[in-house]
C-alpha positions as CSV (number, residue, x, y, z in Angstrom):
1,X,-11.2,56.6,121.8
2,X,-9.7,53.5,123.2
3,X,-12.7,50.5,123.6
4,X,-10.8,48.2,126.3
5,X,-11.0,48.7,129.7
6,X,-7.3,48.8,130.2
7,X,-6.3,51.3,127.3
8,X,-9.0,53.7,128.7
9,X,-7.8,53.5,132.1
10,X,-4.5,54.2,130.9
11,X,-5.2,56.8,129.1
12,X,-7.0,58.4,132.0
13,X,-3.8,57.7,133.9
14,X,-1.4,59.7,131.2
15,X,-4.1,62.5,131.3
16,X,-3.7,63.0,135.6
17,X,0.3,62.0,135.3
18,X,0.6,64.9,132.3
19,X,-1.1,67.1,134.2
20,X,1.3,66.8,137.5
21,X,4.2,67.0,135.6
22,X,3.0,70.2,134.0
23,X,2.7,71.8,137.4
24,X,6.1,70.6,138.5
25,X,7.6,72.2,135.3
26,X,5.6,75.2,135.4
27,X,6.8,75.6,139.3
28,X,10.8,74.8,138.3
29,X,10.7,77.6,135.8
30,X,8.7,80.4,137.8
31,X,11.5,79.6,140.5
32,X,13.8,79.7,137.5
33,X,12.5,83.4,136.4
34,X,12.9,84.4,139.9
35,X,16.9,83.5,140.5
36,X,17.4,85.0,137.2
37,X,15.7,88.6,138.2
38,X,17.6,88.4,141.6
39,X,20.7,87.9,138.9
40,X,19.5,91.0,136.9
41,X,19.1,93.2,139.4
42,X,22.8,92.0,140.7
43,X,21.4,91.1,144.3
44,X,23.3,88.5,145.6
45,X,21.9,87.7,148.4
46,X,18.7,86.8,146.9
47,X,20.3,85.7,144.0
48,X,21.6,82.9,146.7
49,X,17.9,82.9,148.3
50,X,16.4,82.0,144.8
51,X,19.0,79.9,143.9
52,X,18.2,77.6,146.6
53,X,15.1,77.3,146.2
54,X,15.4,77.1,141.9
55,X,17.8,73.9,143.1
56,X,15.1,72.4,145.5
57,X,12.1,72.7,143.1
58,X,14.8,71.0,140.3
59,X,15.8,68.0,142.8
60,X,11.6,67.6,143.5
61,X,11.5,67.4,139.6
62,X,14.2,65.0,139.5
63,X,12.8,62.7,142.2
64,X,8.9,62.9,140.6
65,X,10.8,61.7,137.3
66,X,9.6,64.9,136.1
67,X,13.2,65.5,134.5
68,X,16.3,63.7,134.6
69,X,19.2,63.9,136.9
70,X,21.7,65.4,134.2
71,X,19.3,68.1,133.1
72,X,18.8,69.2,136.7
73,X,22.8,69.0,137.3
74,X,23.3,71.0,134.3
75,X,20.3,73.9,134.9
76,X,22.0,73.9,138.7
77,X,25.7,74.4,137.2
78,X,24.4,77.0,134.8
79,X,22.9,79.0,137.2
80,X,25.3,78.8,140.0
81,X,27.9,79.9,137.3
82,X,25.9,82.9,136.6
83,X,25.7,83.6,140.2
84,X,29.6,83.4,140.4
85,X,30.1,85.6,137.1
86,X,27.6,88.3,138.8
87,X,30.0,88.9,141.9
């Protein structure tokens, strides 16, 4: 354990900010599993639906600096080409 005032009260810090950023990833994938079910069950309109809101959750993530802008742009193409291959 840290022993000056600052270090501890970062470490606090990193403990909350992990903590958030866990959530926000554990919230992008569950809207993840969900787009790819509608996939699986070839719906495509919730497919769409899900999509949507898989891309929103991703562009919170992005703007949190919970992931960067590539890796969202590259889970959004790679779903949204799945979407197209289902049709």
């Amino acid at each position: 354990m840290a022993n000056i005032k600052s270090a501890i009260k970062r470490t606090k810090q990193a403990k909350a900010a992990n903590l958030r950023n866990r959530a926000t990833k554990r919230l992008v994938l569950t809207k993840r599993k969900t787009a790819l079910a509608a996939i699986e069950a070839s719906n495509k309109e919730d497919a769409a639906t899900a999509f949507r809101v898989y891309t929103s959750a991703l562009d919170r993530a992005v703007k949190k600096g919970v992931i960067t802008k590539n890796n969202a742009a590259r889970k959004k193409s790679r779903m949204a080409l799945a979407i197209k291959k289902m049709a």
